[in-house]
FIKOL-622707 format. One record per residue (C-alpha): residue in one letter; x, y, z. Coordinates in steps of 0.5 Angstrom, whole numbers, m for minus. Layout:
BEGIN
{'A', {X, Y, Z}}
...
END
This chain:
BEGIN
{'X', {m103, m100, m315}}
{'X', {m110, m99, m313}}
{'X', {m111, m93, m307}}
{'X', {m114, m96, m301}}
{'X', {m120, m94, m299}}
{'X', {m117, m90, m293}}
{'X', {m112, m87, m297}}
{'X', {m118, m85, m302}}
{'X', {m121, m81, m297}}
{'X', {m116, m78, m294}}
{'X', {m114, m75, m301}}
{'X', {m121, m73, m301}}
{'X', {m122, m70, m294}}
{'X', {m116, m66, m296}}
{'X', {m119, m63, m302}}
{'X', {m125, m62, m298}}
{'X', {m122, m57, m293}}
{'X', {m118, m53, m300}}
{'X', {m124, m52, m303}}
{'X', {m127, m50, m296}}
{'X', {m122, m45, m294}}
{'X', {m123, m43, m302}}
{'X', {m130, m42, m301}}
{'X', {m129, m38, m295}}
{'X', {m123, m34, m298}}
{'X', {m129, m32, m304}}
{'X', {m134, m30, m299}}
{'X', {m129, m25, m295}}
{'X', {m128, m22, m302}}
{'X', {m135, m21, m305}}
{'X', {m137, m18, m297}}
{'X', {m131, m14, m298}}
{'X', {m133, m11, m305}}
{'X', {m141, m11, m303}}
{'X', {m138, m6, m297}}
{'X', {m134, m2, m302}}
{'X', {m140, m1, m308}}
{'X', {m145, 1, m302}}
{'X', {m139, 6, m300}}
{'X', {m139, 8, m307}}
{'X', {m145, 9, m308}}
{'X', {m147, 13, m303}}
{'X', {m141, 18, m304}}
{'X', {m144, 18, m312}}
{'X', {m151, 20, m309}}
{'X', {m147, 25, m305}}
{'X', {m144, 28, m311}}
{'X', {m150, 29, m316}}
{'X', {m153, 32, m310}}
{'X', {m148, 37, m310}}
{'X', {m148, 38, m316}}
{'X', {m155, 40, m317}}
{'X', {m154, 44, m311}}
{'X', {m149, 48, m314}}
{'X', {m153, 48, m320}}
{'X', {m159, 51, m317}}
{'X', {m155, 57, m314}}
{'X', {m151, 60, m320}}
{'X', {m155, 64, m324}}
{'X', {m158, 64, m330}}
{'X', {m154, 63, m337}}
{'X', {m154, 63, m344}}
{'X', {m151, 56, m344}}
{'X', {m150, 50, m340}}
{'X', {m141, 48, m338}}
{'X', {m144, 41, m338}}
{'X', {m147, 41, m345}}
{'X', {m141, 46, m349}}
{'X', {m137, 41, m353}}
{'X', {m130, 40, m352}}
{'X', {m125, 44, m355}}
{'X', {m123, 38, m359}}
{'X', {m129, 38, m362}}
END
């Protein structure tokens, strides 16, 4: 038995408003994770300037923590 023309789009309209409502629900979840990777990224920013800071401020040694090799190695 053949789908009226009216039951068709029906059927149609409702898939319609799933995938709508899809592609609302993805959009909230990329501007969420752009939000957080900005925050990330600032903080990383933040973090290599300390960094350097610190570097800068220790005096000069023979060698470098950051270039000596774990003890498993």
């Amino acid at each position: 038995m053949e789908k009226s023309t009216e039951d068709r789009v029906t059927e149609l309209e409702i898939q319609l408003a799933h995938a709508q409502r899809l592609y609302e629900q993805l959009n909230e979840v990329v501007t969420e994770q752009s939000r957080r990777l900005d925050l990330v990224e600032r903080l990383c920013e933040r973090l290599q300037t300390q960094y350097k800071e610190l570097k800068e401020r220790q005096p000069e040694s023979r060698f470098d923590p950051v270039d000596e090799k774990p003890p498993h190695y």
